[in-house]
N, C-alpha and C positions, 0 to 999 in steps of 0.2 A: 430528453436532454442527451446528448452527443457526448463522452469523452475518449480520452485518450489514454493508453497505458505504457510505459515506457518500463522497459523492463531489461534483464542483463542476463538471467539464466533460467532456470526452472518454468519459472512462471507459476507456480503452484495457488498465488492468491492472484492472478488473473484466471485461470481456472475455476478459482471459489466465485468470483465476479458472472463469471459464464455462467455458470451453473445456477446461482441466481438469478440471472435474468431470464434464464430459460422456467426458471420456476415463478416469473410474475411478481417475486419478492423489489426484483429492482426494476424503476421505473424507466431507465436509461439504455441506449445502443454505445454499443463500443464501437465507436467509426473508425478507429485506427491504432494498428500495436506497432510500437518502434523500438527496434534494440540496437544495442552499441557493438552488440557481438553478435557475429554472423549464425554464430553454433546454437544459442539460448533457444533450448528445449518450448521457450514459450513461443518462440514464432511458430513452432509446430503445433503447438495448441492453436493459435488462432485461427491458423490457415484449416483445421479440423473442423472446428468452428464457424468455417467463414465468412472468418473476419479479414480485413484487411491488414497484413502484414511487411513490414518492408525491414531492411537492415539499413542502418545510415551509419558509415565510418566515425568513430568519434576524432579522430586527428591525431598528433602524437602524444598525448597528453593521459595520463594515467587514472589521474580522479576529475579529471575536467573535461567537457567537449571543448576543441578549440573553437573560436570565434566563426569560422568559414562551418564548419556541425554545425554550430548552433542555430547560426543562420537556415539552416534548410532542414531542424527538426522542428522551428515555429514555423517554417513557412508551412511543411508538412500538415503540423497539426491546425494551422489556420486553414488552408486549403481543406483539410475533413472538418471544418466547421467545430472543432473538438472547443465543448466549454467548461469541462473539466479536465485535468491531467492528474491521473493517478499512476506517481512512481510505484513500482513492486517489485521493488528488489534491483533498482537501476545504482550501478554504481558509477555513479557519475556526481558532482555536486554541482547544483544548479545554480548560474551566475546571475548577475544582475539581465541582462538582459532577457532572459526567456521571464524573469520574474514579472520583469515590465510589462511584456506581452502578456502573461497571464496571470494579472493581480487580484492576488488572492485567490487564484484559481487553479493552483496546485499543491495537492496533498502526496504524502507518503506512512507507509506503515514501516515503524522500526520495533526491534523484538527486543526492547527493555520496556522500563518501566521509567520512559524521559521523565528528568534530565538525569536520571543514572545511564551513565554507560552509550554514552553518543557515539556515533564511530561506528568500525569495522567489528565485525566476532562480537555483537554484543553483547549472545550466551554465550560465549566463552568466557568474558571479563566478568560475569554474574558469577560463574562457575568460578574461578580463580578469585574473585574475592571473598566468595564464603556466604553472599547472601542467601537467608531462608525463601524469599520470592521475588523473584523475575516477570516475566511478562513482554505485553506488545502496548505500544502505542500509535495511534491515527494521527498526525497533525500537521498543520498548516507548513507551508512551505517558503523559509524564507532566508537571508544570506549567510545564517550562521548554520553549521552542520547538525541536523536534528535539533535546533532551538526552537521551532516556531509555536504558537499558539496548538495546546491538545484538544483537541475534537473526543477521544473515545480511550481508554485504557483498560485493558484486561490484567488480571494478578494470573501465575502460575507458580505453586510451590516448587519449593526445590528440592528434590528428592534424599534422601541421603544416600541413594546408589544409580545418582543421576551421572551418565557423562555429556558430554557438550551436546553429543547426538539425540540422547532422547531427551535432553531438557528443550532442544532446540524443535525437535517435533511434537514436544507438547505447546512449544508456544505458537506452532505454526498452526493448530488447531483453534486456537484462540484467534489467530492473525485474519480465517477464515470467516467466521465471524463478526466482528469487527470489523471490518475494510469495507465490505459490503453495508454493515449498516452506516455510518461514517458517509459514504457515497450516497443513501439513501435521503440522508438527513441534508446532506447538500443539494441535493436534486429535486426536494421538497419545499428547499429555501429554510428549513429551520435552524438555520447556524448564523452564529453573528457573532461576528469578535470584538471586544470590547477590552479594549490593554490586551494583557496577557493572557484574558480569559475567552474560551470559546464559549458563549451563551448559548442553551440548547432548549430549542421551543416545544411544551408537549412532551412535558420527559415521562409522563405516567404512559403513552404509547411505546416509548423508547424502552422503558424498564420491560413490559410486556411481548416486545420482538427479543429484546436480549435474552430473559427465561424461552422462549420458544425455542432462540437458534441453540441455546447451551441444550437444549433438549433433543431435539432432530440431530445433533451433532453426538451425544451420546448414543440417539439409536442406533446410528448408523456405526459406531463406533461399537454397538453389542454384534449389530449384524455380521460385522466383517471380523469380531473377534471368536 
């Protein structure tokens, strides 16, 4: 299965994505990364990668592609055959039309715990309200900002000498985990939404990849500590 990654900076979980699929964990090619900003460190990941990368102007518009963008980041990703669209970290909010074009067929990973905390800084807004756990979630992508149907959610405590920075790179360790599998589970066909609920098929396999990846994510986490 073919998708696409739309991204704005870092790219840090399009990198988790690489890095799984070079490991055989994901079943899928990345045919195409597109960012809104020329500079995002993640076009340099792809093009490392050799993936295909391009920048496409978003217009003048701040949280939105204008109409004439959007028009030629579906033609884009139609032309790389893309059947998935995984946002990471695109600040952009997706209109009706690209939804049309790809129903049901695009996800994003946000670093709360939806529906707390939608929006911009959403460890920051965790932090500044005092909650004991924060987190990431996977889900469906649809007109309202972070409302759509949850696929996958990870918990992160909240430290009592946490600041925005290291709460925010602990959930990004979780975010790594999660997005991959999330994409996994789509690319396998075992996801089905049902109202507000994602239906997840085979969840006794699902529970036994999650202890795995929490596990290789701590080694790695001793190796490099």
């Amino acid at each position: 299965m073919k998708i696409g990654v739309l991204l704005s900076g870092q790219g840090s979980n399009l990198q988790a994505i690489i890095d799984r699929i070079k490991e055989g964990f994901l079943p899928v090619e990345i045919a195409l990364v597109l960012s809104d900003n020329p500079k995002a460190y993640g076009l340099k990941r792809a093009e490392a990668a050799g993936i295909k990368a391009r920048y496409i102007a978003p217009g003048p518009y701040r949280t939105i592609l204008s109409p004439e963008a959007e028009e030629i980041y579906i033609t884009a990703l139609k032309e790389a055959e893309v059947e998935l669209v995984c946002l990471a970290g695109f600040m952009r909010v997706i209109k009706k039309k690209m939804l049309d074009a790809f129903p049901g067929k695009i996800i994003n990973i946000h670093p709360s715990l939806l529906p707390a905390f939608p929006g911009l800084e959403a460890w920051k807004q965790a932090l500044d309200y005092g909650v004991r756990f924060s987190g990431c979630t996977v889900h469906f992508v649809e007109a309202g900002v972070d409302t759509g149907p949850i696929i996958l959610q990870a918990v992160v405590p909240v430290l009592e000498d946490d600041t925005a920075e290291t709460l925010l790179n602990r959930i990004h360790e979780k975010e790594h985990i999660i997005y991959p599998l999330a994409i996994k589970l789509f690319a396998q066909g075992k996801l089905k939404i049902s109202g507000r609920r994602v239906i997840i098929q085979e969840t006794k396999n699902l529970e036994e990849e999650w202890v795995t990846r929490n596990a290789l994510n701590e080694d790695k986490k001793s190796e490099t500590g």
